[in-house]
BALOMI-696849 format. One record per residue (C-alpha): residue in three letters; y, z, x. Coordinates in steps of 0.2 Angstrom, whole numbers, plus 5000, padded with zeros to 4 digits. Example, Ala and Ser with C-alpha at 12.3 -4.5 7.8 and 13.67 -1.06 7.14 Angstrom:
% residues 2
ALA497850395062;SER499550365068;
END
This chain:
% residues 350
UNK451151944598;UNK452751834600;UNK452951704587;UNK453451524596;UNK455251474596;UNK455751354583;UNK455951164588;UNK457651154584;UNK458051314597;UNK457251264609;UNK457951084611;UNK459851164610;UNK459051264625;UNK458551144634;UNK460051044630;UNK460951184640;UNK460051214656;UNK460551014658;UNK462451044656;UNK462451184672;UNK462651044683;UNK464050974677;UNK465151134677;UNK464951144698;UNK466150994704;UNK467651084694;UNK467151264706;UNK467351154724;UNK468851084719;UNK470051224722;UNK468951284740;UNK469351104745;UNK471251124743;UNK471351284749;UNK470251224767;UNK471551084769;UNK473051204768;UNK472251314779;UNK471651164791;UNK473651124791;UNK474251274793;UNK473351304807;UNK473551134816;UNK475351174813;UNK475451324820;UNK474351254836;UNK475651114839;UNK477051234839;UNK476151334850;UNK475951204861;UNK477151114862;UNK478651094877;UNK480051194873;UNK481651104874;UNK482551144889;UNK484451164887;UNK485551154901;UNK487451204901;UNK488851104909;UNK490751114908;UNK492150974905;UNK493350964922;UNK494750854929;UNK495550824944;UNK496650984947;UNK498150974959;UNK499151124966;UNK500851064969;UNK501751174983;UNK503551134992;UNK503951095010;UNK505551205011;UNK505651395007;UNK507151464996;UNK507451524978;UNK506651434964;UNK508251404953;UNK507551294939;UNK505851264930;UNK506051114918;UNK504351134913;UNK503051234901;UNK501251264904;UNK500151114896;UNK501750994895;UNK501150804898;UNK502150734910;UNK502550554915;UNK502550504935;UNK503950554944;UNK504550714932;UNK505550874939;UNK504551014941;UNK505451124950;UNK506951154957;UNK507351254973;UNK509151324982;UNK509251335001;UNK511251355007;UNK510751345024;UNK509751165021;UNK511251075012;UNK512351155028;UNK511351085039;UNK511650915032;UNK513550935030;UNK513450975048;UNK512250815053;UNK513350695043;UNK514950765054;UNK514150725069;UNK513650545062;UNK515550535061;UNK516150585075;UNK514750485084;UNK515450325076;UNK517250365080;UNK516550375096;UNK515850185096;UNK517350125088;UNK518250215101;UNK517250095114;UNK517149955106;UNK519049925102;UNK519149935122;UNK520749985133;UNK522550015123;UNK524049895130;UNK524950015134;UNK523450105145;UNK523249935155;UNK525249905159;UNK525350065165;UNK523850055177;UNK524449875183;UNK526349965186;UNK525450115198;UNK524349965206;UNK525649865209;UNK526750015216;UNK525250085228;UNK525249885234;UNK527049915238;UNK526850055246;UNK525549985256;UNK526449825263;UNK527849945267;UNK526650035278;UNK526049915285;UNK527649835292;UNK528150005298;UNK526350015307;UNK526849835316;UNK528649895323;UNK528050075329;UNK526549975336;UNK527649845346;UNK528749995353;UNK527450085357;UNK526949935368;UNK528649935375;UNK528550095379;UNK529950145367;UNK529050235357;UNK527850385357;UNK525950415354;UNK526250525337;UNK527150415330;UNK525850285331;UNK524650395324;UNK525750445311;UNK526250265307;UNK524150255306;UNK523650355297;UNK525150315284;UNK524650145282;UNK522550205280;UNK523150325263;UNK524350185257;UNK522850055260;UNK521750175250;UNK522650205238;UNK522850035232;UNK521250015230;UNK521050155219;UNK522450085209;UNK521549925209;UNK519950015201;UNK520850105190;UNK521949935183;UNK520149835184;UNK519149985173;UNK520749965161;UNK520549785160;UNK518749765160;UNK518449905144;UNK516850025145;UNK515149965152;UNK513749885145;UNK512850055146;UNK514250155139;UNK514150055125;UNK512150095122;UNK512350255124;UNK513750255111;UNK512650165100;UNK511150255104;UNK512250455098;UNK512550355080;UNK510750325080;UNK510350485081;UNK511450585069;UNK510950445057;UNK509150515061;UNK509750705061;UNK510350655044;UNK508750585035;UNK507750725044;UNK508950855034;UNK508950725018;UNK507050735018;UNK507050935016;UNK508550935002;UNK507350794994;UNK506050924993;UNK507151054985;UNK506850974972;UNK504850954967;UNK504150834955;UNK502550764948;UNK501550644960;UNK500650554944;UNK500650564927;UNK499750734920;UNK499850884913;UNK500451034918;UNK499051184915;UNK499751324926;UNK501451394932;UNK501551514947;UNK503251544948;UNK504651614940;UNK506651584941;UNK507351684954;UNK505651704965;UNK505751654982;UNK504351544989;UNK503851485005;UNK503051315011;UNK501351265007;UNK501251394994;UNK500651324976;UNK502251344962;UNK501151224947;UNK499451164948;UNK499451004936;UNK497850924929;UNK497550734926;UNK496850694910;UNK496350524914;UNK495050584929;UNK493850694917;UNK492150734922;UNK490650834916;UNK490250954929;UNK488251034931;UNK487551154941;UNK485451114941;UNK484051164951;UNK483351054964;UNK481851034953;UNK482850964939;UNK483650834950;UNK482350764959;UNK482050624944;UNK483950604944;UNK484950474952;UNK486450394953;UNK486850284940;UNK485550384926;UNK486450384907;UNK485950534896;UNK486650594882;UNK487750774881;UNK488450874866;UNK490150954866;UNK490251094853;UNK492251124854;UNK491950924846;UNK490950984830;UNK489250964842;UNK489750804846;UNK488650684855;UNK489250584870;UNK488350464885;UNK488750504901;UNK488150424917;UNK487950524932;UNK489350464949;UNK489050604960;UNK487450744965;UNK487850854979;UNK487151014985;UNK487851184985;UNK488251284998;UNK486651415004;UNK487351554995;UNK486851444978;UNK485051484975;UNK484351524958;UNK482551594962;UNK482351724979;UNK480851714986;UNK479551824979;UNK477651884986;UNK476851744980;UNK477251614991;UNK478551534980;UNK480251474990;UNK482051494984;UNK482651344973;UNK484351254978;UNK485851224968;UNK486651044966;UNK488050984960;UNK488150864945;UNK489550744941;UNK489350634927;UNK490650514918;UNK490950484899;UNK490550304896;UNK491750274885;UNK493650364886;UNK493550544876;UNK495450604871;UNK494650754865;UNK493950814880;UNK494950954890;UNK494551044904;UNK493251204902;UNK492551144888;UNK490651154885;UNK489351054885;UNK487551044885;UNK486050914885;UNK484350934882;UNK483450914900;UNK481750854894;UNK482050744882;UNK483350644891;
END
């Protein structure tokens, strides 16, 4: 039989049982934490499922690009220029040799000449001498004329007396006719020597020195061409030629770029556009600039030709997506930029 438990024994018993439930608050603590991680975790996790991914679109830096060509074929006998050379308004790019172009000028500035000596010619009117000699012939051939005539007048009155023959009134006629008329050709002729050329002989003169003077600067505008430069300040980013190459009109020897025309160029779907108009700002990051950011508003949206699709249709029912052209601006002046550089912009947060 089991003896009872001393007093003392069984209070430091009892004294236990009551401490249990102070020991459980220092268990929870560690599940609590470890639910809240967890809770985070996974709430993170969610979110970044969830949420939109960014959506990157790519652009490229551009300028206005112009290929220079000459009017004038020949052999290019000078290039004062190297490829990405900056280059005031008005600079030599090239020069071309064309023999047969500078002979056709010396040959146009000789007829200008003689043109000219031609309306001097005119203009300084009959010589002196020209005129004394055509007043001594008229003045002969009126001579010769009132001699006729008097002999005319004594055959006639014999004739009427019946001293004389017919012939020889018909040859005293007909004397006196060719005497008469050549007086008065002697007259014209003194009258022309007097009087200088015409009013229309002078036109025309005028109008031969007019056009050699035009035959000239025809000729002047190709020799002018021979000799190509720069139609505005820019920078020279490609050379086509070579010295001693021959070229032919219209046919592009440099293409130059102009730095102070630069655009961002993009190439988006018509679903990307449709929110975008004229006038929009966002903002674009250049990565030749150390991922620089710049604001660019947008001058220009234009559509691609119908070859530019991104998306062919497929069996579901979807349709082929478009291609349009962006143009945007830099706000503010970039000296950095240059031509094929990248750029890129995050579509959906803009």
């Amino acid at each position: 039989m089991d003896s009872p438990l001393p007093e003392s024994e069984t209070g430091q018993v009892a004294a236990n049982s009551s401490d249990k439930p102070k020991t459980q608050p220092s268990t929870r603590a560690p599940a609590v934490i470890v639910a809240l991680v967890v809770t985070g975790v996974a709430a993170l996790s969610i979110w970044y499922l969830m949420r939109p991914e960014p959506l990157l679109v790519q652009g490229e830096v551009d300028a206005t690009r112009m290929d220079i060509a000459a009017r004038i074929d020949g052999r290019v006998a000078e290039i004062p220029v190297a490829r990405g050379q900056n280059l005031p308004s008005g600079a030599v790019l090239v020069k071309i040799d064309n023999p047969e172009t500078l002979a056709k000028l010396r040959d146009a500035e000789a007829a200008k000449v003689v043109a000219q000596a031609q309306l001097a010619h005119i203009e300084a009117g009959t010589r002196v001498e020209t005129i004394a000699a055509q007043k001594a012939a008229y003045e002969r051939a009126q001579a010769a004329a009132t001699l006729a005539q008097k002999t005319f007048d004594r055959v006639h009155e014999l004739f009427g007396l019946g001293h004389a023959p017919q012939a020889q009134l018909d040859l005293a006629t007909d004397r006196l006719q060719e005497s008469q008329r050549a007086a008065d050709q002697a007259k014209s002729a003194y009258d022309q020597a007097v009087n200088g050329a015409t009013r229309e002989e002078r036109a025309l003169a005028a109008a031969s020195v007019q056009k050699a003077t035009a035959d000239i600067a025809s000729v002047q505008a190709l020799v002018d061409q021979m000799t190509v430069t720069a139609p505005v300040a820019a920078q020279v980013y490609q050379r086509n030629v070579e010295l001693g190459e021959y070229v032919s009109p219209g046919v592009p020897l440099l293409t130059l770029i102009d730095l102070s025309d630069i655009w961002l160029h993009f190439d988006l779907r018509e679903d990307l556009v449709r929110a975008l108009k004229v006038g929009d700002r966002f903002e674009v990051r250049v990565p030749a600039l150390g991922d620089r950011a710049i604001t660019a508003e947008v001058k220009l949206i234009a559509t691609r030709g119908e070859y530019a699709s991104w998306r062919a249709t497929r069996a579901t029912g979807a349709f082929d997506l478009r291609t349009f052209e962006v143009r945007a601006y830099p706000v503010e002046k970039v000296p950095e930029l240059r031509p094929g550089m990248s750029v890129y912009a995050d579509w959906r947060s803009r």
